[in-house]
N, C-alpha and C positions, 0 to 999 in steps of 0.2 A: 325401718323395714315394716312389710305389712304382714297381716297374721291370721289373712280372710279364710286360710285354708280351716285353722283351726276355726276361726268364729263359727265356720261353717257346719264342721265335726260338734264342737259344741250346737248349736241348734238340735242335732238330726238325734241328738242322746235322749231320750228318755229318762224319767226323774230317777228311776234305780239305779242305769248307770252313771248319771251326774254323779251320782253318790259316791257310786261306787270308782269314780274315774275322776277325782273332783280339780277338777284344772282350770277352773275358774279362776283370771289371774284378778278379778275386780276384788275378789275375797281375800287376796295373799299377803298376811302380814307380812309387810316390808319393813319392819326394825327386824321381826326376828329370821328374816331369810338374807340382810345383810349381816348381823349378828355371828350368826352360823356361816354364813358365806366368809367373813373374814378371820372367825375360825379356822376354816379349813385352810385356807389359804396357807398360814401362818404355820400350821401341824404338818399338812401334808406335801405341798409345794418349796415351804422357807424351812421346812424340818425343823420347828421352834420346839422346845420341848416343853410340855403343858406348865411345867414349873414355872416358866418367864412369864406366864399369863399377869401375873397379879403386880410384878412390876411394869411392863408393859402398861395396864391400866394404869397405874400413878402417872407414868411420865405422858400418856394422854392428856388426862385430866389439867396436868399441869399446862398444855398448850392450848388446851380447848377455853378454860376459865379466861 
């Protein structure tokens, strides 16, 4: 998809509210916004409860290695 509208809003911003509105996606840590995204997932969508988290990472680990 395209995303001119925003390119566009972004342009017309002024450096205060860049700042203050910063959605610049060229800057957007993408580890930590899938991180957090598959987080949530997991919490709010698949109802996990935070306790699985730490096994859950073992048995990744084991498939990613």
């Amino acid at each position: 998809f395209t995303n001119k509208n925003v390119q566009e809003l972004w342009q017309k911003l002024d450096e205060d509210d860049r700042k203050l509105f910063d959605f610049n996606i060229d800057e957007l840590d993408w580890d930590k916004y899938f991180y957090t995204y598959v987080r949530g997932i997991r919490l709010y969508l698949l109802k996990d409860d935070v306790s699985t988290l730490p096994q859950a990472i073992v048995r990744y680990k084991r498939y990613v290695a």
